[in-house]
Structure formats: C-alpha cells, structure tokens
N, C-alpha and C positions, 0 to 999 in steps of 0.2 A: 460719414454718411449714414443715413440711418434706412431702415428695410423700407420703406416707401420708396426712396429715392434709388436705389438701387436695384427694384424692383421693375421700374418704369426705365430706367435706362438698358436693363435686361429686355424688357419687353420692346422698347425701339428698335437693339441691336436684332432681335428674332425676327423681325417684321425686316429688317434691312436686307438681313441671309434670305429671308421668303421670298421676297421681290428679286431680287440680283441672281438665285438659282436660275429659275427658268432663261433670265435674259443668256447665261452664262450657256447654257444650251441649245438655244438658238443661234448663239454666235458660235459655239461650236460647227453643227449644221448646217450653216449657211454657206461656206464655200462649197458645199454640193452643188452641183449643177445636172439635176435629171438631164439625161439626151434622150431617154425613151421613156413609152407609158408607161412604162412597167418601174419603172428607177421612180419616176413622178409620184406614183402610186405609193411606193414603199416610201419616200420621204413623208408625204403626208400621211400615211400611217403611223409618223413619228410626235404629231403634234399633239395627241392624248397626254401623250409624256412630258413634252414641254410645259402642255399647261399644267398638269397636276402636280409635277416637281417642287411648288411650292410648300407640300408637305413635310419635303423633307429639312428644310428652316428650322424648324422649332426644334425638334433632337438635336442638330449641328449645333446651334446657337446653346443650346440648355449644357454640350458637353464641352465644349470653348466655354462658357460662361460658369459653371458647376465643379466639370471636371469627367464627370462621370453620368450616366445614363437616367441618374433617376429614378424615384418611386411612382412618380407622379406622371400623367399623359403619357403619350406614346413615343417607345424608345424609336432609335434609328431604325433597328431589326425590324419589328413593327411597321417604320414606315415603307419601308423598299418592300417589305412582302405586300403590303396596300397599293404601292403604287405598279408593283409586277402586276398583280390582280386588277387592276385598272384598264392595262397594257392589254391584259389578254383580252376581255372584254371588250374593249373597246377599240383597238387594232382593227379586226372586220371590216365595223363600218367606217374606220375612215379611209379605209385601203378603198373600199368598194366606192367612198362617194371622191375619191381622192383619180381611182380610176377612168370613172366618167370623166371629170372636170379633166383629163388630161387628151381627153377623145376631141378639144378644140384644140389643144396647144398639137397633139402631134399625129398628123392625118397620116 
C-alpha cells in the first residue's frame, strides 16, 4: 500500500471514532431517567459534552493508528483539557435553559 492509500483509510477510521464517540455517550446517559427538575436539569447540562466529544476521535484514532501521540495536531491531553474547558462554559447555560424546559415536564 503506498502513503496515499493509507493515508485516506487513516482518515475514514478518524472520522468513524468521531462520529461513534458521542453516540457511545449518549447511550451511556440514556438510561437516566430524571424524576425531578433539578436531576432534568443536570442531565441536560450534560449535552455540551456529548456534542463536543467528537474532538476526542482524531488523538484516539491517530494513537490506535500511529502508536503514539504525535508531533502533529492536537494530542489527547489537549483535547480533554479543550473539552473540560467547553464543559465549564458551557454547563450554565444549558443547566439554566435545561431548567426551564423542565418547569412543563414537572409541575
């Protein structure tokens, strides 16, 4: 096989970890079952993570496919500290808009 083709199959497998992270954490999640606002609240504060989880694909895939971490883009360390940092930010608002939307499910 020569670096073209090996190249593009590297890049398929990345793109496959990308996509199947978040579902894998979703399906983690899903047997919760909020009973109160506040449980509702905190799960959907979880979903910043789900979606952004896809970051962490490319390091997984690069050290299954490579062996090791790389010179090149951003290591794993890298990305889990990107994606804590997402977390923190972004946690608030979806607790706060996760809150409301739980003021119909539980009066």
């Amino acid at each position: 096989m020569n670096a073209s083709t090996l190249s593009s199959i590297y890049g398929i497998f990345s793109v496959v970890i990308q996509i199947s992270i978040p579902f894998m954490v979703y399906r983690a999640l899903r047997p919760w079952r909020p009973k109160t606002r506040w449980s509702y609240s905190l799960k959907f504060s979880l979903w910043p993570v789900i979606f952004f989880s896809h970051v962490l694909g490319q390091p997984i895939a690069r050290y299954i496919w490579f062996g090791d971490s790389g010179r090149w883009g951003m290591n794993f360390v890298n990305s889990v500290q990107g994606l804590i940092g997402v977390f923190i930010l972004l946690t608030p608002f979806a607790y706060a808009i996760g809150y409301f939307l739980a003021k119909k499910k539980f009066k």
